[in-house]
C-alpha positions as CSV (number, residue, x, y, z in Angstrom):
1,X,169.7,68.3,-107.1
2,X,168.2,68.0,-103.8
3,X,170.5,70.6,-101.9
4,X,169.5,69.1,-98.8
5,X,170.1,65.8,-98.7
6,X,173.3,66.3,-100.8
7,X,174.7,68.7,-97.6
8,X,173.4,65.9,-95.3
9,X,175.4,63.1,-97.5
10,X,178.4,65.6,-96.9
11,X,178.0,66.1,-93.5
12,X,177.8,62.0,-92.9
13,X,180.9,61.4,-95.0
14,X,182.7,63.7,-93.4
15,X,181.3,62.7,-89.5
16,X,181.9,59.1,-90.5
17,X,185.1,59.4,-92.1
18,X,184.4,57.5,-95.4
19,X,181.9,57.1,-97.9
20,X,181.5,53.6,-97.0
21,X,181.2,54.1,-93.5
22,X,178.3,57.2,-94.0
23,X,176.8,54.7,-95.9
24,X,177.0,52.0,-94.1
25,X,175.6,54.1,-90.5
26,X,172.5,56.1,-93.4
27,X,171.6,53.1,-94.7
28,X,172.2,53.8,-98.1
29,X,174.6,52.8,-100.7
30,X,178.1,53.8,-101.5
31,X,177.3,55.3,-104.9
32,X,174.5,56.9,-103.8
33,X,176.1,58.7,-101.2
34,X,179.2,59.6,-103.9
35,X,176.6,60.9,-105.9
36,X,174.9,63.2,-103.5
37,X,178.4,65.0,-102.9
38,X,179.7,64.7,-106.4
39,X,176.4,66.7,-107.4
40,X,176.9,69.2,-104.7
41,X,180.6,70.2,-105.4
42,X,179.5,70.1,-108.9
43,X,176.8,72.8,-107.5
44,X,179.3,74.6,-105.9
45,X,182.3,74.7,-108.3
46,X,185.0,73.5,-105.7
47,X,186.3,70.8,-104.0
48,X,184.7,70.4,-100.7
49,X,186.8,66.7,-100.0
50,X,190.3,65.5,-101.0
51,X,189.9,61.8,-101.7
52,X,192.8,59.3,-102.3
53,X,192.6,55.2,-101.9
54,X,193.3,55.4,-98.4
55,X,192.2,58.7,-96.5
56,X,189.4,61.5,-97.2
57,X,190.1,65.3,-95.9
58,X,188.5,68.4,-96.0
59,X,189.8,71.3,-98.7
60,X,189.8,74.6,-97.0
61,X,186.4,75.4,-98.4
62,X,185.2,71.8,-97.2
63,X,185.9,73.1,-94.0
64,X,184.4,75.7,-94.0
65,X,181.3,74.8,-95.6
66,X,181.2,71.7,-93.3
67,X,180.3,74.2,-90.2
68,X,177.8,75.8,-92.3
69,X,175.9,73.0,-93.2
70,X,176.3,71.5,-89.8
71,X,174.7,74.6,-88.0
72,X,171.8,74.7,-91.3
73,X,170.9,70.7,-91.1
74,X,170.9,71.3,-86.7
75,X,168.7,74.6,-86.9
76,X,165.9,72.3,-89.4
77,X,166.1,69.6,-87.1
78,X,165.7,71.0,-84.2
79,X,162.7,73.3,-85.3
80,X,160.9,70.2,-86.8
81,X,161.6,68.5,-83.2
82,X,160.8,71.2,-81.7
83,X,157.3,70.7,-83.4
84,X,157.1,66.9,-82.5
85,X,158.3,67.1,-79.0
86,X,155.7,69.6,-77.4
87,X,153.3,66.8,-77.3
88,X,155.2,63.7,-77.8
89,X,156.5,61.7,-74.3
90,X,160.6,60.8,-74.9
91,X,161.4,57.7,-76.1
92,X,163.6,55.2,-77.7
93,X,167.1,54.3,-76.9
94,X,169.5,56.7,-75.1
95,X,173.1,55.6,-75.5
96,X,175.7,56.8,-72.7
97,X,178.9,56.2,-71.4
98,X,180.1,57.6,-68.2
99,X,183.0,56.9,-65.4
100,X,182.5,53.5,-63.2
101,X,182.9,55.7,-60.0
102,X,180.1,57.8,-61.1
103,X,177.9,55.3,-61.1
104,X,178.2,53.9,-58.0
105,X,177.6,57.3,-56.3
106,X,175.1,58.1,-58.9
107,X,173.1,54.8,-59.9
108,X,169.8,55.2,-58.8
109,X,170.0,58.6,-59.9
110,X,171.1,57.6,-63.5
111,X,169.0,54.8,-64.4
112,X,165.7,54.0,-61.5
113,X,165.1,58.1,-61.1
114,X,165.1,58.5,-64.9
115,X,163.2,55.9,-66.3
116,X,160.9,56.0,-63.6
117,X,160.1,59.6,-64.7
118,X,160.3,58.9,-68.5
119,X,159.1,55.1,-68.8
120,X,159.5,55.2,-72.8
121,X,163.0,55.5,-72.6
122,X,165.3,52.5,-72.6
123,X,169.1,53.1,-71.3
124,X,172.6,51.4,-72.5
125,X,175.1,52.5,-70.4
126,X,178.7,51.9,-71.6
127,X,180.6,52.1,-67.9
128,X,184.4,52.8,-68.2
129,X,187.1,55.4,-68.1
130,X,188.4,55.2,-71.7
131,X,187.6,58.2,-73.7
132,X,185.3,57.4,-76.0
133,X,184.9,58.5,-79.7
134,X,181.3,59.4,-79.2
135,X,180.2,59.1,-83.3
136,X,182.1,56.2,-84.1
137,X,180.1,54.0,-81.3
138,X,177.4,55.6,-81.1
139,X,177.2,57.7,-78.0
140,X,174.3,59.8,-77.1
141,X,176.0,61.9,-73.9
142,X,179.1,61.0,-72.3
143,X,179.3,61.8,-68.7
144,X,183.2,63.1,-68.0
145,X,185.0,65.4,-65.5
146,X,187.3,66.8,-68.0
147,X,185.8,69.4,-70.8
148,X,186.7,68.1,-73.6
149,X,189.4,69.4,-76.1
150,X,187.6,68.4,-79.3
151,X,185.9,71.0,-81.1
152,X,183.2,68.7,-82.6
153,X,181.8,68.3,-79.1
154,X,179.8,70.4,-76.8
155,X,179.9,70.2,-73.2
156,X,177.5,71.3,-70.5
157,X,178.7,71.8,-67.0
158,X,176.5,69.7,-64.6
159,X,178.0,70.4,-61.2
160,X,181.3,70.7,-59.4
161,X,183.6,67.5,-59.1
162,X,185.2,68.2,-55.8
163,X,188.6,66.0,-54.8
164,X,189.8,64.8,-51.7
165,X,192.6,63.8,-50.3
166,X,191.9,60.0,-48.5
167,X,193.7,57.3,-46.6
168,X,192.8,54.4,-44.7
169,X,192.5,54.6,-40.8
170,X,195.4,51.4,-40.5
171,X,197.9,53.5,-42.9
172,X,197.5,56.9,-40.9
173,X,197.7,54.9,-37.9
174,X,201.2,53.7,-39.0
175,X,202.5,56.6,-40.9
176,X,200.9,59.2,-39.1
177,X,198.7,61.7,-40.9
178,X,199.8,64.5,-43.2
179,X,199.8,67.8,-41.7
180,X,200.7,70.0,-44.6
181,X,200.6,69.6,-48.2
182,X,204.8,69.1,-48.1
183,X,204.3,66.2,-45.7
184,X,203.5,64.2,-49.0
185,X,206.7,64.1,-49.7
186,X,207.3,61.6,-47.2
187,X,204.3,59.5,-47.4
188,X,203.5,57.0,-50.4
189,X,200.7,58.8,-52.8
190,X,198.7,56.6,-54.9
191,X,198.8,58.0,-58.5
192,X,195.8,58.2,-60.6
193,X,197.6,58.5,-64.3
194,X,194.1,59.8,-65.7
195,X,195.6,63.4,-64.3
196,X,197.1,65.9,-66.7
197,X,199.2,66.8,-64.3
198,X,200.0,62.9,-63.1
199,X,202.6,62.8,-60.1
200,X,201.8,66.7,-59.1
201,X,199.3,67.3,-56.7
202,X,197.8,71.1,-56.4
203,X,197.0,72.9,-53.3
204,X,196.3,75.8,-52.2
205,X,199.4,77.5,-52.3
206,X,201.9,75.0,-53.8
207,X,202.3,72.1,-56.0
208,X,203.9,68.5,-54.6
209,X,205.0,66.3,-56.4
210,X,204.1,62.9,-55.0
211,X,205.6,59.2,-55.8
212,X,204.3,55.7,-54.4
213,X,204.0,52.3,-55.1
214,X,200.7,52.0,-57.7
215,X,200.3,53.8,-60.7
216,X,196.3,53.2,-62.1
217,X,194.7,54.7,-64.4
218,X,191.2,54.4,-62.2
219,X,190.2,56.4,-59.4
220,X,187.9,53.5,-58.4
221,X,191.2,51.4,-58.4
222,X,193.3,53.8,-56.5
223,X,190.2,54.5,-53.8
224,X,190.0,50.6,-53.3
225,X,194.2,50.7,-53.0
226,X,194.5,53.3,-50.3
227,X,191.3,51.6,-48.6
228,X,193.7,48.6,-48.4
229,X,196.6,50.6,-46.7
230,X,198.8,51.0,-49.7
231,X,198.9,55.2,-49.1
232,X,197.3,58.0,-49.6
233,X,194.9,59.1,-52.5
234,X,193.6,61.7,-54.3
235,X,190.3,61.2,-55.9
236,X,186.7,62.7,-57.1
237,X,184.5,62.8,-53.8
238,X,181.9,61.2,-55.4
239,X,184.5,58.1,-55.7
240,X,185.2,57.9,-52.0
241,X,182.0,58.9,-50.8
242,X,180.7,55.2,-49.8
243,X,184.2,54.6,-48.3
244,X,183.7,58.0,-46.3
245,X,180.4,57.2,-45.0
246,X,181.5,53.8,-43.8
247,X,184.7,54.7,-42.4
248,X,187.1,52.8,-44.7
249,X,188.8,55.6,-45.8
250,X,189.4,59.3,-43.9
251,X,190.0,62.4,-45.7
252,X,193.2,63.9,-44.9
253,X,194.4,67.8,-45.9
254,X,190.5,69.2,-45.8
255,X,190.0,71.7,-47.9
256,X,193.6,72.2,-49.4
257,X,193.4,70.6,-52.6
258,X,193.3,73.1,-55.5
259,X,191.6,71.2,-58.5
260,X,188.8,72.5,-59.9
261,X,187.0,69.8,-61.4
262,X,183.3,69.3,-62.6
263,X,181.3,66.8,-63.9
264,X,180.3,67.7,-68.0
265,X,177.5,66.3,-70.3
266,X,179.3,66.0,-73.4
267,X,177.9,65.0,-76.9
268,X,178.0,65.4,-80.4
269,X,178.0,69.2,-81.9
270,X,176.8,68.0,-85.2
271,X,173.1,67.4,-85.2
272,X,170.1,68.5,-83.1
273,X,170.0,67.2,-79.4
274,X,167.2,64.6,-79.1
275,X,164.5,65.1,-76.6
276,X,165.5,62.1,-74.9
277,X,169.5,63.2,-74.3
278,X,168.2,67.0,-73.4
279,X,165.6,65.8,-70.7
280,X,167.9,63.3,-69.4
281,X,171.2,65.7,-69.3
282,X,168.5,68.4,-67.5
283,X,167.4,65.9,-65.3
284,X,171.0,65.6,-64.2
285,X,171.6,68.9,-64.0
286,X,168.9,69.5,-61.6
287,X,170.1,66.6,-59.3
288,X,173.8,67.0,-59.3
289,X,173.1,71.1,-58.6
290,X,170.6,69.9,-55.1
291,X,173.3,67.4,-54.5
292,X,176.5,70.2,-54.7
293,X,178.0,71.4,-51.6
294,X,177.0,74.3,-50.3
């Protein structure tokens, strides 16, 4: 038996939720694959997958095995990369997904910048606020400002996510502009649903709840709302920065909001991290931490 590949087969099967689908992703057959982990079990003496016509789980030893072999199969890879890279330029495809509001602050940043500096690397981004399952489409480093609560995933901080508090110059003009987090209460707050925490704004201090006439669940879509007059928002700076600069939108309540927010490279725990997603997940690092308040 080659104990390798047979722990790779497992791992697949188990990442891709089938046998047909590891297959299907490793280029191999179906049997082949079922014979790979049929040999290892057989190896073992137990069970490492509980299969019925419908759904595949991991036994108790599965599960623990899993993470083994997971941590083995990443520490080989990544030495024999490790090897290859020294003196090899990045290439290939790099596969990410990341916020639309990111991307308009960050654009140049995330595509000219990079490729500029690594010209062998091609870039499909995947733009929207869903959360995608990274392994099932194929995701190389989603961008997100929410650490993830999967345990299959890793996620490096990149730099802070600060919020603000925004409203259009014509609303504050007609409303008045809030004065203390409580004043809220009184005003019509745009709601980005994407919060935990939905209709309850924190500041320093105390929590409001808050109620208007859009719920979204887009920060882009709730900037563009209170840039039209609708209310006041709460949203990543980096969403309302344009509208800042050009005086669409005003930020209200400076420096009482309470969220602590960041912007994570998150990616798959399973495998070694390409050259290609580490220099381009550095590269942001380096960026976002020049381009952080100070």
């Amino acid at each position: 038996m080659d104990r390798l590949t047979s722990m790779e087969a497992f791992v697949r099967v188990v990442d891709a939720g089938s046998f047909t689908a590891a297959a299907r992703r490793w280029g191999r057959s179906k049997a082949v694959v079922s014979k790979y982990v049929a040999a290892l079990e057989e190896h073992l003496g137990v069970p490492l997958l509980r299969r019925t016509t419908r759904s595949l789980s991991l036994t108790d030893a599965g599960r623990g095995y899993h993470a083994r072999c997971v941590d083995l199969l990443g520490e080989l890879e990544a030495v024999e990369a490790g090897l290859r890279s020294d003196h090899v330029e990045p290439r290939g495809l790099l596969r990410v997904t990341a916020p639309p509001g990111f991307m308009d602050r960050y654009a140049r940043l995330m595509t000219t910048a990079f490729v500029e500096r690594y010209p062998e690397i091609t870039m499909d981004l995947l733009l929207t606020h869903r959360m995608v399952d990274l392994v099932e489409e194929g995701i190389d480093v989603a961008l997100r400002v929410t650490v993830p609560r999967d345990s299959s995933l890793v996620a490096r901080r990149l730099g802070p996510a600060p919020l603000v508090a925004v409203a259009s110059p014509a609303y504050l003009a007609r409303r008045g502009a809030p004065r203390t987090p409580g004043d809220l209460r009184a005003h019509a707050c745009l709601v980005d649903t994407n919060f935990r925490d939905r209709g309850r704004w924190r500041f320093r201090g105390e929590t409001v709840e808050v109620d208007g006439p859009f719920r979204v669940n887009s920060p882009t879509v709730v900037r563009d709302l209170a840039a039209a007059g609708h209310g006041v928002a709460v949203v990543p700076a980096f969403v309302a920065a344009a509208h800042l600069d050009d005086g669409r939108l005003v930020e209200v309540l400076a420096g009482e909001l309470a969220f602590d927010w960041a912007v994570y490279a998150v990616y798959p725990r399973r495998r070694y991290l390409a050259r290609r997603v580490r220099v381009f997940i550095d590269h942001l690092a380096a960026a976002l931490e020049s381009d952080a308040p100070r």
